[in-house]
C-alpha positions in Angstrom: -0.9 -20.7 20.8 2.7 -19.8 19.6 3.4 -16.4 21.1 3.5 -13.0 18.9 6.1 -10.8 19.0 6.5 -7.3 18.6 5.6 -7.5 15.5 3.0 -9.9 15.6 4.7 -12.7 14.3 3.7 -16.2 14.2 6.2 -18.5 13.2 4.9 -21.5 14.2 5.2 -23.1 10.2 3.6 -26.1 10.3 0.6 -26.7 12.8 -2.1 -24.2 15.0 -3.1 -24.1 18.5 -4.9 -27.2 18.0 -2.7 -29.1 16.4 -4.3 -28.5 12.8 -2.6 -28.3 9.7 -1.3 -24.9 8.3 -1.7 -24.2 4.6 1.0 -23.5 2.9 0.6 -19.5 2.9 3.3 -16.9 4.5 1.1 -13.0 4.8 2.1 -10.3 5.8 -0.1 -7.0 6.6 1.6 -4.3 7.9 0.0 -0.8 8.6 1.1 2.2 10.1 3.7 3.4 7.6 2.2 6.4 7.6 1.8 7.3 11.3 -1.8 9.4 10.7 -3.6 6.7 9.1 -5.6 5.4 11.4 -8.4 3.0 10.2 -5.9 0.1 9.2 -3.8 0.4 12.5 -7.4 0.1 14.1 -8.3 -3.0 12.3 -5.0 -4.9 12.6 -5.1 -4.0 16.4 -8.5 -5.9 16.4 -6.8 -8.4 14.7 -4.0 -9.2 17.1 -6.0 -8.5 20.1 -8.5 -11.4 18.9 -5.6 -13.6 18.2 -4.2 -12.9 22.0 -7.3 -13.8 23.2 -7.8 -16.7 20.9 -10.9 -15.7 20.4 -9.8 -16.4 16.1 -7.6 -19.3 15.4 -4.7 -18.6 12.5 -4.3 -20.9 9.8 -1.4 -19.3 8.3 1.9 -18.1 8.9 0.8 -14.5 9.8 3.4 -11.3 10.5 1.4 -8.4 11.4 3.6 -5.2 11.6 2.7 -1.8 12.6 5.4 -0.2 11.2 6.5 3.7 11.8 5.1 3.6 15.5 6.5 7.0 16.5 4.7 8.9 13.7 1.9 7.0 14.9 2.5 8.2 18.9 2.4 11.8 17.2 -0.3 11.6 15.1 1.9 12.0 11.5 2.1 11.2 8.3 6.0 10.7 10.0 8.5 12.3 11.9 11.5 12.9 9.5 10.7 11.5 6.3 8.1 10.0 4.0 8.6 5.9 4.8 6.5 4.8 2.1 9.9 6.5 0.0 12.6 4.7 1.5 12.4 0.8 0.8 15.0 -1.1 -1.8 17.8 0.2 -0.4 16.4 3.9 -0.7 16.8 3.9 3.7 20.8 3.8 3.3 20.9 7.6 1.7 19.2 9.0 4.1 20.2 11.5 7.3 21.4 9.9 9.8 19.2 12.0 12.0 16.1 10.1 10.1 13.8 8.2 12.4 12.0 6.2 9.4 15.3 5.0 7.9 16.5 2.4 10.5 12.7 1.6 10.9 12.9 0.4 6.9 15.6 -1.0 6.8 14.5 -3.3 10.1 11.3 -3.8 8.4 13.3 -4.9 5.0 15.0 -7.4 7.1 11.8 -8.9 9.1 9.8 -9.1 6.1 13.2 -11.0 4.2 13.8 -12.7 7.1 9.8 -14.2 7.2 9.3 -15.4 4.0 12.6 -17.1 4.0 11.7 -18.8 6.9 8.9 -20.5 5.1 8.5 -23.6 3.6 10.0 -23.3 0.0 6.6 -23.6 -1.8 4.5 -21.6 0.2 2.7 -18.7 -1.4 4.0 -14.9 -0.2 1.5 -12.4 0.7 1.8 -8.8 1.6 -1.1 -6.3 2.3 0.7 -2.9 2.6 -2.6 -1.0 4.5 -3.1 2.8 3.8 -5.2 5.3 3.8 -5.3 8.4 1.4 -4.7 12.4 2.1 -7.9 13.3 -0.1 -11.4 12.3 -1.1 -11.4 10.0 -3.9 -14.0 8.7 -6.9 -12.6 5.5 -5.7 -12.4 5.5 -1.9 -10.5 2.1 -1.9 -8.0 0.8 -4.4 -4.9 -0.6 -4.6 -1.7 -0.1 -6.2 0.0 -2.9 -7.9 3.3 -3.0 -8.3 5.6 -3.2 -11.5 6.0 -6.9 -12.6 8.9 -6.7 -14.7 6.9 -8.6 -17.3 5.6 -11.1 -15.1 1.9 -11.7 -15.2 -0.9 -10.3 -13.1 -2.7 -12.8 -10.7 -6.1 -13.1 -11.6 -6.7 -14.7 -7.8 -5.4 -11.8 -6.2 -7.5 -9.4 -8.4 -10.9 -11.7 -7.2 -9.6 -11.3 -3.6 -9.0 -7.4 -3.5 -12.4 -7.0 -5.6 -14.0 -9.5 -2.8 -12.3 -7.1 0.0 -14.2 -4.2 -1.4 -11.7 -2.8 -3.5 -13.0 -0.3 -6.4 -9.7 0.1 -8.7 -6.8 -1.3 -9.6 -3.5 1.2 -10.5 -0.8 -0.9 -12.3 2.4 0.1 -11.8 5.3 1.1 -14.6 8.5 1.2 -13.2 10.1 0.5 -10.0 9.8 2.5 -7.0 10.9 2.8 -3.4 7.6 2.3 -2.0 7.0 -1.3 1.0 4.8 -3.2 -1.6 7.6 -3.2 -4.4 10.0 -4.2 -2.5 8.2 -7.3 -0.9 7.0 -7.9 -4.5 10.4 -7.4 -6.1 12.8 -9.1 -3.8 10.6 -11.5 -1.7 8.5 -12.4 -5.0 5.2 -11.6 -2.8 2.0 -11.2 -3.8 2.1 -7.5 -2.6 0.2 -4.2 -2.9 -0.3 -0.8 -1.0 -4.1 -0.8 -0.5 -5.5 2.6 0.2 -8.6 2.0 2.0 -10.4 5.2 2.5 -9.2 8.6 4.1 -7.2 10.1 6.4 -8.4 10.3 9.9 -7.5 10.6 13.6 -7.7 8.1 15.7 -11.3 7.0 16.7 -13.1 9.3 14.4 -13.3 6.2 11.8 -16.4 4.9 10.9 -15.5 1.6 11.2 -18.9 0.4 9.1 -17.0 1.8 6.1 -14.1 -0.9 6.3 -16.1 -3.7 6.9 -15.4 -5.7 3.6 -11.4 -5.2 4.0 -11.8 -6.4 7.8 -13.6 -9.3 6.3 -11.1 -9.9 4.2 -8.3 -9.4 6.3 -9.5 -11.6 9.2 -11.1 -14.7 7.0 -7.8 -15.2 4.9 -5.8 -15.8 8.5 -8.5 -17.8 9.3 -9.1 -19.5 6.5 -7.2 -22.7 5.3 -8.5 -22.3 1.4 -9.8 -18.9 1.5 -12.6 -18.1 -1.7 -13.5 -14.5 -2.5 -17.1 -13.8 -3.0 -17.6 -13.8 -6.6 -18.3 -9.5 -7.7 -17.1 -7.8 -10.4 -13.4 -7.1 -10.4 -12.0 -3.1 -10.1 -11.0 -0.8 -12.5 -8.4 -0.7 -14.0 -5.6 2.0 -14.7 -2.7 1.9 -16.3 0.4 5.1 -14.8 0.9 7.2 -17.4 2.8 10.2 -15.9 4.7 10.3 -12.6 5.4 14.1 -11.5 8.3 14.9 -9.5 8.8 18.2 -7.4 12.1 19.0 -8.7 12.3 22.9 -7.0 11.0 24.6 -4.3 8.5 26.7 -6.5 5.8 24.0 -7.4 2.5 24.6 -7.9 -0.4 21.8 -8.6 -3.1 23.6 -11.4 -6.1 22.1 -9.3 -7.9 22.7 -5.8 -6.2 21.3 -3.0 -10.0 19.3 -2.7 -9.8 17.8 -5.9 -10.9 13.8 -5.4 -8.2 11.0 -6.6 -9.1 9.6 -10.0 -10.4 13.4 -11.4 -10.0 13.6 -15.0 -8.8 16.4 -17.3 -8.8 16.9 -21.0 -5.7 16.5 -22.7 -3.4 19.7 -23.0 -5.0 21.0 -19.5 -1.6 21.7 -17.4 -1.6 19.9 -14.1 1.6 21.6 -12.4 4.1 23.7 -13.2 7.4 24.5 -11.7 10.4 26.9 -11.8 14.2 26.8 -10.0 14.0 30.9 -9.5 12.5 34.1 -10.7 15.3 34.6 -14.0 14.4 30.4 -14.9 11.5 30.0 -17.0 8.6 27.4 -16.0 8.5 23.9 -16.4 4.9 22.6 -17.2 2.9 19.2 -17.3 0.6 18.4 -19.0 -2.2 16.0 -19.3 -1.4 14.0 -22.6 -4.5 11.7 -22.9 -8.0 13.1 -22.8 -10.1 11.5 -19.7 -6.2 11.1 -18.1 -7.0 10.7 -14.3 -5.1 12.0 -11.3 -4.2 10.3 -7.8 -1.8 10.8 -5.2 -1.5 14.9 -5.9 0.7 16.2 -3.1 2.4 19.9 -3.8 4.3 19.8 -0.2 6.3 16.3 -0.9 10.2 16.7 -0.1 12.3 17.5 -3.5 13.2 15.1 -6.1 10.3 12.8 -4.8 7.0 12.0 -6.1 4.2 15.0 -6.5 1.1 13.4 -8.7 0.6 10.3 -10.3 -1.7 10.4 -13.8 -3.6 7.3 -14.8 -4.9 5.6 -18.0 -8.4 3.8 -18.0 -7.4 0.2 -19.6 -9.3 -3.1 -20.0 -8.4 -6.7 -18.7 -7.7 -7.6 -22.5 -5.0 -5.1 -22.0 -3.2 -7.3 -19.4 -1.7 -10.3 -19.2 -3.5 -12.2 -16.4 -3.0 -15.8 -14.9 
């Protein structure tokens, strides 16, 4: 077997341990980038322990990163800054006291680096692995990100249904987040997959990921890998993204309200103001049954604080 690195790399391109033929597939799953969120860094450990032992044979060229490991020594969602905010370039305008910067930029550069290194017609996968702060209708779902008007892939969508995946959040613009960028520049098949919640280490029912460890372990084992055929996710469209623009912001909602909650339109979902003189900013829900996810009051200024979401149907789409 061709060694892993640190990064659990294998870049043997064209043959396995035994000699067979590798398909022509380059994936990448990388976990981690959010040092607290432990069930995906527990299931790609499994994963390159197995392949150590050779206990699985890899029929791919596989990268497996585990990417902001001193958040992960600590216990944290990081140690500086929010990774998951600091990929396309966004890694360059940040302190130079930031631990997560150089570790993005290193990871823009392996993951580059990677799929360039495979043969020209190979396809280009990435699995960015997460887990979510809060409770959701939808305890797994992915994020897809923004296209720029190129079509969805309706294998991809019968592979994250056939990993367990409940929902499907389509991205409208760009963003700085590990998914866009290996779908942007690399032109991967990429998504941030939230698989559950937030938990320490070894407190994970493990039972609950067992379709995504399925999935995760048959398609690098797997020459021509087939989801099982179920019914494909959800689908949401981003309507609003909220930013924390001051210091005084307040979400309108428990701090326990599940992703994917819905409000009736007008209902005000934050609100913010610069000082005491400066009158409030609200927003509002502008669609009734609009949905929330990824509601976090605490985020560092100027950056993300809710996402809302519009229900939408596959006609909606274009898929190929």
């Amino acid at each position: 077997m061709q060694p892993l690195d640190n990064f659990g790399h294998n870049e043997n391109k064209d043959k396995d341990s035994n000699g067979d033929k590798l398909s022509l597939k380059s994936v990448i799953y990388s976990c981690g980038v959010h040092g607290n969120e432990t069930a995906p860094i527990e299931i790609c450990d499994a994963l390159v322990t197995e392949i150590l032992n050779e206990s699985i044979i890899v029929k791919h060229r596989l990268m497996v990163q585990f990417a902001n490991l001193p958040a992960m020594d600590i216990g944290q969602r990081f140690v500086s800054e929010n990774m998951n905010r600091l990929f396309n370039g966004a890694h360059a305008t940040s302190s130079e006291n930031s631990v997560e910067a150089p570790r993005a930029a290193l990871l823009e550069k392996l993951t580059l680096d990677f799929f360039a290194r495979g043969p020209a017609q190979a396809q280009r996968y990435h699995y960015d692995l997460h887990t979510a702060i809060r409770a959701a209708k939808y305890p797994r779902f992915v994020v897809y990100p923004y296209l720029h008007g190129r079509p969805y892939n309706q294998e991809q969508i019968s592979w994250l249904a056939g990993a367990g995946i409940q929902a499907i959040l389509l991205s409208e613009s760009p963003t700085t987040t590990y998914s866009y960028y290996s779908s942007n520049v690399c032109q991967a098949h990429a998504f941030t997959v939230e698989l559950g919640k937030v938990k320490p280490f070894g407190k994970n029912n493990m039972q609950e990921f067992t379709q995504a460890k399925d999935f995760l372990f048959n398609l690098a084992t797997t020459v021509d890998y087939k989801a099982p055929p179920v019914s494909i996710p959800v689908l949401y469209k981003i309507k609003q993204s909220i930013m924390r623009n001051f210091k005084n912001f307040t979400l309108h909602f428990s701090d326990d309200t599940p992703n994917f909650t819905t409000f009736k339109q007008g209902s005000v979902l934050a609100s913010e103001y610069e000082d005491t003189k400066s009158e409030s900013v609200e927003y509002t829900v502008q669609l009734d049954e609009e949905a929330i996810v990824f509601p976090n009051a605490d985020v560092a200024l100027g950056q993300r604080a809710l996402l809302t979401l519009e229900a939408i149907q596959t006609d909606d789409i274009l898929i190929e």
